[in-house]
C-alpha positions as CSV (number, residue, x, y, z in Angstrom):
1,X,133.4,-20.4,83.8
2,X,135.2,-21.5,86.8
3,X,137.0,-18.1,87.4
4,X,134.2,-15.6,86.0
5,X,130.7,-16.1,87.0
6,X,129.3,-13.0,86.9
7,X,129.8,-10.5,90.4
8,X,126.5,-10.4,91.7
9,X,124.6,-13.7,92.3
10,X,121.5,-14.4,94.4
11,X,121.8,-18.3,94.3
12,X,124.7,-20.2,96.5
13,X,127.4,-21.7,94.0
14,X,127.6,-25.2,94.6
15,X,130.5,-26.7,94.5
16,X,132.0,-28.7,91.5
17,X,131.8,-32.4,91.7
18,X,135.0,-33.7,92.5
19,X,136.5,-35.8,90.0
20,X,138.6,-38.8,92.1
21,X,142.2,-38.8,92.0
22,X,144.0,-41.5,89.3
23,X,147.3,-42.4,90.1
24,X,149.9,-40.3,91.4
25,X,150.7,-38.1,88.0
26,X,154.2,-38.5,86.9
27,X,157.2,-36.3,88.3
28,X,157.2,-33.5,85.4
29,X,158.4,-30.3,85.3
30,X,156.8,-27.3,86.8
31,X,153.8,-25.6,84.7
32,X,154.1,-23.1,82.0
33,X,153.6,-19.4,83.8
34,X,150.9,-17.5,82.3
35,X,153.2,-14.6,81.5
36,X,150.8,-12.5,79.2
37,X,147.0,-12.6,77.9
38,X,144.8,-13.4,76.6
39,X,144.4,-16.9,78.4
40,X,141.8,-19.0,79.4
41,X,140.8,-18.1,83.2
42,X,139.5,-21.4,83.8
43,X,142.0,-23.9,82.6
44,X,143.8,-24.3,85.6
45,X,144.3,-27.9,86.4
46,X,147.8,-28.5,89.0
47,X,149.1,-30.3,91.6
48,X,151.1,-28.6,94.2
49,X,153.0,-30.4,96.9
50,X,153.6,-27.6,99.5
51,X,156.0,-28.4,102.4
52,X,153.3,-26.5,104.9
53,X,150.2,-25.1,104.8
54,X,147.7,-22.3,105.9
55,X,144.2,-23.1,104.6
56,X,143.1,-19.8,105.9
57,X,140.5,-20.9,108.6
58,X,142.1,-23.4,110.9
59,X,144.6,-22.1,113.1
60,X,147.2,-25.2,112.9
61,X,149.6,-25.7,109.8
62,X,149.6,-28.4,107.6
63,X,152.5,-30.2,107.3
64,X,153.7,-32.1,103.2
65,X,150.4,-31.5,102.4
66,X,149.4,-31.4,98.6
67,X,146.5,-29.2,97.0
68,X,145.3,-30.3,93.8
69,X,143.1,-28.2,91.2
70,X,141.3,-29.5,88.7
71,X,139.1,-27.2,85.8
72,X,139.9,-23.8,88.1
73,X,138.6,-25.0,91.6
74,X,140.0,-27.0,94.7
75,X,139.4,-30.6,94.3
76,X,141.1,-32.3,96.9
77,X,143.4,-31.4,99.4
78,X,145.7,-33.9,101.6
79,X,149.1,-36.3,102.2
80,X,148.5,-38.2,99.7
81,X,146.9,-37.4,96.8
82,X,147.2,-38.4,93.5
83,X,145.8,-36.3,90.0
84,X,144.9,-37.5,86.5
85,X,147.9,-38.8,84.1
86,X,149.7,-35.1,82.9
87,X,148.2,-32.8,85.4
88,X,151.0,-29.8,86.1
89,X,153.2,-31.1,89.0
90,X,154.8,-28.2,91.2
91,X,156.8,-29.0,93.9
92,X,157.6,-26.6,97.0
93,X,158.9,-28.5,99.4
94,X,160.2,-25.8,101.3
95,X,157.3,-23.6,101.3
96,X,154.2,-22.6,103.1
97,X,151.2,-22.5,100.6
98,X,147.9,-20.1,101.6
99,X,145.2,-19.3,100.1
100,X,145.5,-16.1,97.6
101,X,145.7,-13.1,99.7
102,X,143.1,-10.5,99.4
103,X,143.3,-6.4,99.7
104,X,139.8,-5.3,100.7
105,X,140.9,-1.3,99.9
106,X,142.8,-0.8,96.7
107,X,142.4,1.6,93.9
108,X,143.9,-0.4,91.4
109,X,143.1,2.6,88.5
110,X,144.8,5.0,90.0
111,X,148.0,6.2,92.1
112,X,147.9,9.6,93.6
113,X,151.5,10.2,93.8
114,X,150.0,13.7,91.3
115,X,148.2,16.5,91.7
116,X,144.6,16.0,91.6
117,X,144.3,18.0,88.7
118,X,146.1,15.6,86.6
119,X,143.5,13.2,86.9
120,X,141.3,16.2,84.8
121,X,142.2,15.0,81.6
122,X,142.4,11.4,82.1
123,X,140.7,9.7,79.2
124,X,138.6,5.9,80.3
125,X,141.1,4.3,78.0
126,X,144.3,5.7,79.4
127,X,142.7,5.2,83.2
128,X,142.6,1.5,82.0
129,X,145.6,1.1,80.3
130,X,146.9,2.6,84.0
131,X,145.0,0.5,85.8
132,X,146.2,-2.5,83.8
133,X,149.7,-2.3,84.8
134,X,148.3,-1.9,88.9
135,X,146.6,-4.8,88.8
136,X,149.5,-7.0,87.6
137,X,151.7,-5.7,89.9
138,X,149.1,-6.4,92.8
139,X,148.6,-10.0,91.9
140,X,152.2,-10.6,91.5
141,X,152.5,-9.6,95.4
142,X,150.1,-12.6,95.8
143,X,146.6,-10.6,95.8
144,X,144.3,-12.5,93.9
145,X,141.1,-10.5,95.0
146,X,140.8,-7.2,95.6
147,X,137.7,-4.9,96.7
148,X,138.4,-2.0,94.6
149,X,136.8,0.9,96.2
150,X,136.1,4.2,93.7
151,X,137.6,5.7,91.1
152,X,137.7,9.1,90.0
153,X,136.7,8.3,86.5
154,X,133.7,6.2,87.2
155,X,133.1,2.8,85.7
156,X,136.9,1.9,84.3
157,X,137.6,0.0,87.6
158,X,134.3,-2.6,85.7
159,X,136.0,-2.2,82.3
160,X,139.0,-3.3,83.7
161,X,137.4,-6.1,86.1
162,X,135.5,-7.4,83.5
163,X,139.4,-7.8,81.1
164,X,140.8,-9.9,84.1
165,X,137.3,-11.9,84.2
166,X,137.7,-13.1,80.2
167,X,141.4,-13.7,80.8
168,X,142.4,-10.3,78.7
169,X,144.4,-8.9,81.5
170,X,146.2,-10.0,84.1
171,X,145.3,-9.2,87.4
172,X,143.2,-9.8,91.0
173,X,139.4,-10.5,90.8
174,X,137.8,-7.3,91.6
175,X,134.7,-6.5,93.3
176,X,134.8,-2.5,91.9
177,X,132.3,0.1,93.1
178,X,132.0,2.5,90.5
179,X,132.7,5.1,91.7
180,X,132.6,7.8,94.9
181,X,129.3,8.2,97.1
182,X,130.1,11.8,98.1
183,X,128.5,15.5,98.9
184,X,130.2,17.9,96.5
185,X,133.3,19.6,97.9
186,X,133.4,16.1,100.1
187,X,135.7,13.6,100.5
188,X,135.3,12.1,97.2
189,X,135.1,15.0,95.5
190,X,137.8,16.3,92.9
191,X,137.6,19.9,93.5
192,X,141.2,21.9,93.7
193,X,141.1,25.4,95.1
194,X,141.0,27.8,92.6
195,X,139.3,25.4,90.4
196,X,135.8,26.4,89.1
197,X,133.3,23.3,89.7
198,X,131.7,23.5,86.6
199,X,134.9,23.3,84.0
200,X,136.2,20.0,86.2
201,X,135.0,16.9,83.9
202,X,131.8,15.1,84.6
203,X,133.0,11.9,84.3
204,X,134.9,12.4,87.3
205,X,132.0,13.4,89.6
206,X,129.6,10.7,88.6
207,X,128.7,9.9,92.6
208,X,128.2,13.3,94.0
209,X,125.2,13.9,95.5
210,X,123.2,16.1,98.2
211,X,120.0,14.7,100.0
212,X,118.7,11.4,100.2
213,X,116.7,11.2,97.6
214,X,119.7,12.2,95.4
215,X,122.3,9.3,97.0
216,X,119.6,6.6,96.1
217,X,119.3,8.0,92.6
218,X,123.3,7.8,92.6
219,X,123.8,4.5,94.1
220,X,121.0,2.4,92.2
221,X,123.0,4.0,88.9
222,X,125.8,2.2,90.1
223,X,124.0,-1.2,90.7
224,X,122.2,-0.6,87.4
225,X,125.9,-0.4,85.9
226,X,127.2,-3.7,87.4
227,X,128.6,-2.3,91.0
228,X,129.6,-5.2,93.1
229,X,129.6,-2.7,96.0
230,X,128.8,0.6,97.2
231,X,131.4,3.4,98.8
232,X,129.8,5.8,100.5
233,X,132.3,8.8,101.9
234,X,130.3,9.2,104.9
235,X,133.5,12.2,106.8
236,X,136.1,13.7,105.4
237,X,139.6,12.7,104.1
238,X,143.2,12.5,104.3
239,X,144.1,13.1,100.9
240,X,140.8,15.9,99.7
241,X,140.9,19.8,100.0
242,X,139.2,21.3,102.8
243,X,137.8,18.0,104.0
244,X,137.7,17.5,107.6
245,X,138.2,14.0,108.2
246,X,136.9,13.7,111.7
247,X,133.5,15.8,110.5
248,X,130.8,14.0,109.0
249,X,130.0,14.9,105.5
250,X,126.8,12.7,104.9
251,X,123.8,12.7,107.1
252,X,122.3,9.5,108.3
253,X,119.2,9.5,106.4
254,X,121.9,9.8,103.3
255,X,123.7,6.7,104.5
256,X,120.5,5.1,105.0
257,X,119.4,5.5,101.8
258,X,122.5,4.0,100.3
259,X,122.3,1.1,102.2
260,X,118.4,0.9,101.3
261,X,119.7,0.5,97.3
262,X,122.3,-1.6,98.4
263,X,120.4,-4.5,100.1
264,X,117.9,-4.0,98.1
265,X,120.5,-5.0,94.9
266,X,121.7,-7.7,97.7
267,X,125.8,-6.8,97.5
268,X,127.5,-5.1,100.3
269,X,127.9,-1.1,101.5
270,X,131.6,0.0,103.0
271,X,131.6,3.8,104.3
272,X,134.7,5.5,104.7
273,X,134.6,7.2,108.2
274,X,137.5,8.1,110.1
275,X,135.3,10.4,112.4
276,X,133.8,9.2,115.2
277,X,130.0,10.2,114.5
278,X,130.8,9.2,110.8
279,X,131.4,5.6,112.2
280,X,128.2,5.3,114.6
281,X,125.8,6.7,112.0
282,X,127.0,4.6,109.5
283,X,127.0,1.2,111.5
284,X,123.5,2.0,112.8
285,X,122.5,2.9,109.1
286,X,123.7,-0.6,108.3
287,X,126.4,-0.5,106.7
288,X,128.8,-4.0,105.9
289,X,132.0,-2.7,107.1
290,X,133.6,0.9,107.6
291,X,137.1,2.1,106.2
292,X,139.7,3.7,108.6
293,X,137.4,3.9,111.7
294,X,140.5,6.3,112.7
295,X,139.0,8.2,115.2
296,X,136.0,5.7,116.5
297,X,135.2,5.9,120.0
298,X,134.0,3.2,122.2
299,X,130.9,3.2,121.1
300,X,131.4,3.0,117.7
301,X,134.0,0.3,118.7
302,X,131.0,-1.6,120.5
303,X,128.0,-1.2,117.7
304,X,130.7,-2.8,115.5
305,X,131.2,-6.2,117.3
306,X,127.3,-5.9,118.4
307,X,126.4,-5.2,114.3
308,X,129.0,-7.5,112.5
309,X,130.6,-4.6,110.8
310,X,133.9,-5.1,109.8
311,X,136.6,-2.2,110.4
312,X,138.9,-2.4,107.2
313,X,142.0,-0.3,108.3
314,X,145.0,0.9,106.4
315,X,147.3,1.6,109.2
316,X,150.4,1.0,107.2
317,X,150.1,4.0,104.7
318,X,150.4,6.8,107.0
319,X,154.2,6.6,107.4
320,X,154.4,6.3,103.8
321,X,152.3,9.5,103.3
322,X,154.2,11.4,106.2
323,X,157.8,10.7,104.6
324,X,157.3,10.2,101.0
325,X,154.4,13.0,100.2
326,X,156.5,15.4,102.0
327,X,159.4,14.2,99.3
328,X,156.7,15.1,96.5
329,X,155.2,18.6,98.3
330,X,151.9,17.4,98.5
331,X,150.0,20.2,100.1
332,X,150.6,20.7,103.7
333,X,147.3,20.6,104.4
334,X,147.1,16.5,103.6
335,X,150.4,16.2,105.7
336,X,148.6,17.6,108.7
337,X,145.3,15.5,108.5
338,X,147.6,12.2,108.2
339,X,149.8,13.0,111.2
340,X,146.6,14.2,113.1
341,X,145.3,10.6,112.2
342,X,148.2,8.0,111.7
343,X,148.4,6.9,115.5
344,X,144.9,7.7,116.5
345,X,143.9,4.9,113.7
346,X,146.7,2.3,115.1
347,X,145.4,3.2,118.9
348,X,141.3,2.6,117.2
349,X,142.7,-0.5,115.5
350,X,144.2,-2.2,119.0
351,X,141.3,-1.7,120.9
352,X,139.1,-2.7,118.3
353,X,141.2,-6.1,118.1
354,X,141.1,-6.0,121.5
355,X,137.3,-6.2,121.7
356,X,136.4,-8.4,118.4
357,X,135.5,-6.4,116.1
358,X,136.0,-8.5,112.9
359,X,139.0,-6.5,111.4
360,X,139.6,-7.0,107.5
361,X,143.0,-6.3,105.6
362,X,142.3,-3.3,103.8
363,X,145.5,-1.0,101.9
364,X,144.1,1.9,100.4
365,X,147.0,0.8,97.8
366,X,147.3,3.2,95.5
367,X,148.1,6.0,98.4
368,X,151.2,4.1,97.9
369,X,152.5,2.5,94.9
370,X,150.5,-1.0,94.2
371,X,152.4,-3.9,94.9
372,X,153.8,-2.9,98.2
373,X,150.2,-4.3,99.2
374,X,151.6,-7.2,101.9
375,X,153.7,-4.3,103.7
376,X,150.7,-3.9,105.9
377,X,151.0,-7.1,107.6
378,X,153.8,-6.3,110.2
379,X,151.8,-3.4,111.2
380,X,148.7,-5.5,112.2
381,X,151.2,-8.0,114.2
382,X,152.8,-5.0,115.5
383,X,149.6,-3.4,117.2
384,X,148.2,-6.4,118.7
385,X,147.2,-9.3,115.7
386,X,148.8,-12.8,116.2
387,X,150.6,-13.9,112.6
388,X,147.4,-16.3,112.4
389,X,144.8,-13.6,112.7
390,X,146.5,-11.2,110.2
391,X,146.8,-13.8,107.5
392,X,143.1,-14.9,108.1
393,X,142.0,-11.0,108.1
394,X,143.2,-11.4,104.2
395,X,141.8,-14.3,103.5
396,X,138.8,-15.8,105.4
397,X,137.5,-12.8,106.8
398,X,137.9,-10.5,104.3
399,X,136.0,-13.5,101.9
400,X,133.4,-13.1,104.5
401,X,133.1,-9.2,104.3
402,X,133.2,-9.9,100.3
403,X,130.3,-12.1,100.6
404,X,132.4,-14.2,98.3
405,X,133.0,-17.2,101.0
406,X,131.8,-19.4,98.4
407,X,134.5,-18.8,96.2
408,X,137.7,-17.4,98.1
409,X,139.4,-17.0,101.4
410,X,140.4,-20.5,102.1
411,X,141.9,-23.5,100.9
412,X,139.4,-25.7,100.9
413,X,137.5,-28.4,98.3
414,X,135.2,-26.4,95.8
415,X,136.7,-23.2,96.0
416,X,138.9,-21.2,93.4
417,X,142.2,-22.8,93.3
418,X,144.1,-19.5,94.4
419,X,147.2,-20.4,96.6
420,X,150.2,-18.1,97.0
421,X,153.5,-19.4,98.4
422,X,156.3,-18.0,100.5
423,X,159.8,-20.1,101.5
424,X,159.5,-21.1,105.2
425,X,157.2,-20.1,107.6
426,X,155.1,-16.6,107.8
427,X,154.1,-17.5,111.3
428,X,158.0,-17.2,112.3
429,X,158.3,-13.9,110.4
430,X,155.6,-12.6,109.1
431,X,157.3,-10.4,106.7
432,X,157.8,-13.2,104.5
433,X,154.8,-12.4,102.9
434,X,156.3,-9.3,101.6
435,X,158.3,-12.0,99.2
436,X,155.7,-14.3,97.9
437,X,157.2,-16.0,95.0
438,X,154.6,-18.2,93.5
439,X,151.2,-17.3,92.5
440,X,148.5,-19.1,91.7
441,X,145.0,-18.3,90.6
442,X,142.1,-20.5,89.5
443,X,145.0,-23.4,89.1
444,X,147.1,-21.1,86.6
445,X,150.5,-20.5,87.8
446,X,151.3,-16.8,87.1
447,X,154.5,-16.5,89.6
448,X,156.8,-19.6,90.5
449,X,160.2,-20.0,92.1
């Protein structure tokens, strides 16, 4: 289908052949909303007549320009263009129309506003029932991919991708890693002090490894189990007990043999590293892109535009840690290692701007409650990002990082007819985006004004 092909693919999609435009449809009134599944993911068939547009990749808006989608995909986009008698008509004449925004950190089956011993008796079906409601709140902020990156309960976040795929829930497309690359005791661990290892569920340690031949072992069971990409927790964390985030946890011939599995499967490899070690061992290990880079030094900084790695930084979440965690109690020790690291990430993610380094718009959503995802925008304007750049860092680059640029990331003939829509202009104020009120994926209209 036009909206489902499976997640991993070797071959280049071609695009669809373009079916030419009839006469101009007649004025009708705006599309049924797909308000509930099931539905058919690749029915969408709509013209939309947006009074500006972002395609993602040029820098200049569009002005009155239409976009018309035909079978799920882009078919034509221009002035004037007409569509086949009874195709949906939308009209947004006061809008600004992008392509569908995409999170490249979520972690769409959880929310870790709870202990971490809560997640001990999660069941898979009540992780996806959880996950469920996430993922319709993120694409109702106008994220229609997400790179979902672990979960504690390994391989729900593929149930629940696969749901959104055959149009039985509602929700992003997801390309899921299964679940944590981690040492034990690390930062995608589970263990609580006072905890005995041995009594915390299996389930929820599926990734945990020590030595390289372990990690490969590890990671090819997630490719075997339909990964579309590997986490590796290459420091510590923020949020873990007795993780150090600026020490490295795994050693580079760890990493490496990750990323051996992972080409080898051909989909990507994203390490979490705040640390600066973290983040030079894993870019010279050859890794895709690294998450939080908080404390990278120059170097790392430099191996990253020299490599091509991406730095996927969520440097909106740490004022939402510092003032609503302390709200909840969370342990004082997490409340430390986020103010030790909120500014030091903003500081990495300037100069890493500053010296191109392709920089991705990544949430960790789920830190915070999922559907605050486009919060994070006025951060990246704030430390240094025109409006232009942090749009395309959720759309055309991060489709780049995804390896899906055949599919998302831009509005553009052949790819997936996912457009969100804001009133006015998001260049002027780019917290518009925090209000996008009409969403659009594969040409089905799941949000409208």
């Amino acid at each position: 289908g036009a909206c489902s092909e499976p997640e991993r693919s070797s071959e280049q999609e071609s695009s669809p052949e373009v079916r030419p435009a009839a006469a101009p449809a007649p004025e009708i009134a705006a599309p049924d909303l797909v308000t509930a599944p099931p539905f058919n993911p690749d029915s969408g068939d709509l013209l939309l007549r947006c009074g500006g547009v972002i395609d993602g990749v040029s820098d200049e808006v569009l002005k009155a320009t239409a976009v018309l989608v035909q079978d799920g995909r882009i078919s034509a986009i221009g002035r004037d263009i007409g569509a086949p008698a009874g195709t949906p008509l939308l009209e947004l004449p006061e809008h600004t129309c992008l392509p569908g925004l995409i999170d490249m950190h979520t972690h769409l089956m959880e929310e870790f506003n709870v202990p971490l011993t809560d997640f001990y008796q999660n069941s898979a079906a009540s992780t996806v029932a959880t996950g469920r409601n996430f993922a319709h709140s993120t694409l109702m902020a106008g994220f229609t991919s997400v790179r979902n990156l672990g979960v504690y309960y390994g391989g729900t976040s593929l149930t629940m991708r696969d749901e959104i795929d055959r149009g039985e829930a509602i929700g992003p497309r997801m390309q899921a890693a299964v679940f944590y690359l981690s040492i034990p005791a690390g930062g995608g661990d589970i263990v609580v002090p006072g905890i005995p290892e041995e009594t915390i569920p299996g389930q929820l340690r599926q990734g945990i490894a020590r030595g390289a031949d372990e990690f490969r072992v590890k990671a090819q069971a997630a490719v075997d189990s339909g990964a579309g990409v590997l986490k590796i927790i290459a420091s510590g964390a923020v949020l873990a007990h007795g993780s150090v985030p600026g020490a490295p946890e795994m050693t580079p011939e760890e990493i490496a043999a990750v990323v051996e599995v992972a080409q080898t499967a051909g989909i990507p490899v994203t390490a979490h590293a705040h640390g600066a070690e973290s983040v030079r061992d894993a870019i010279l290990a050859g890794v895709d892109s690294i998450e939080h880079a908080s404390l990278a030094d120059e170097e790392g900084i430099r191996l990253a535009a020299e490599n091509n790695v991406a730095f996927s930084m969520d440097i909106y979440n740490g004022d939402w840690i510092a003032s609503e965690y302390r709200k909840q109690n969370k342990p004082e020790e997490f409340l430390r290692k986020n103010d030790e690291t909120t500014l030091s990430q903003r500081e990495t993610f300037a100069r890493a701007h500053r010296a191109g380094v392709d920089i991705v718009y990544g949430t960790d959503a789920g830190v915070y409650p999922h559907g605050m995802n486009a919060n994070q925008f006025r951060y990246m304007v704030n430390w240094g990002m025109s409006e232009m750049e942090a749009i395309q860092a959720a759309t055309s680059v991060a489709a780049r990082v995804l390896q899906w640029q055949d599919r998302v990331g831009a509005l553009q003939p052949g790819l997936y007819g996912d457009i969100v829509a804001v009133k006015g202009n998001p260049l002027e104020d780019i917290r518009r985006l925090e209000a996008v009120d009409t969403v659009i994926k594969c040409g089905l209209v799941f949000k409208a004004p």
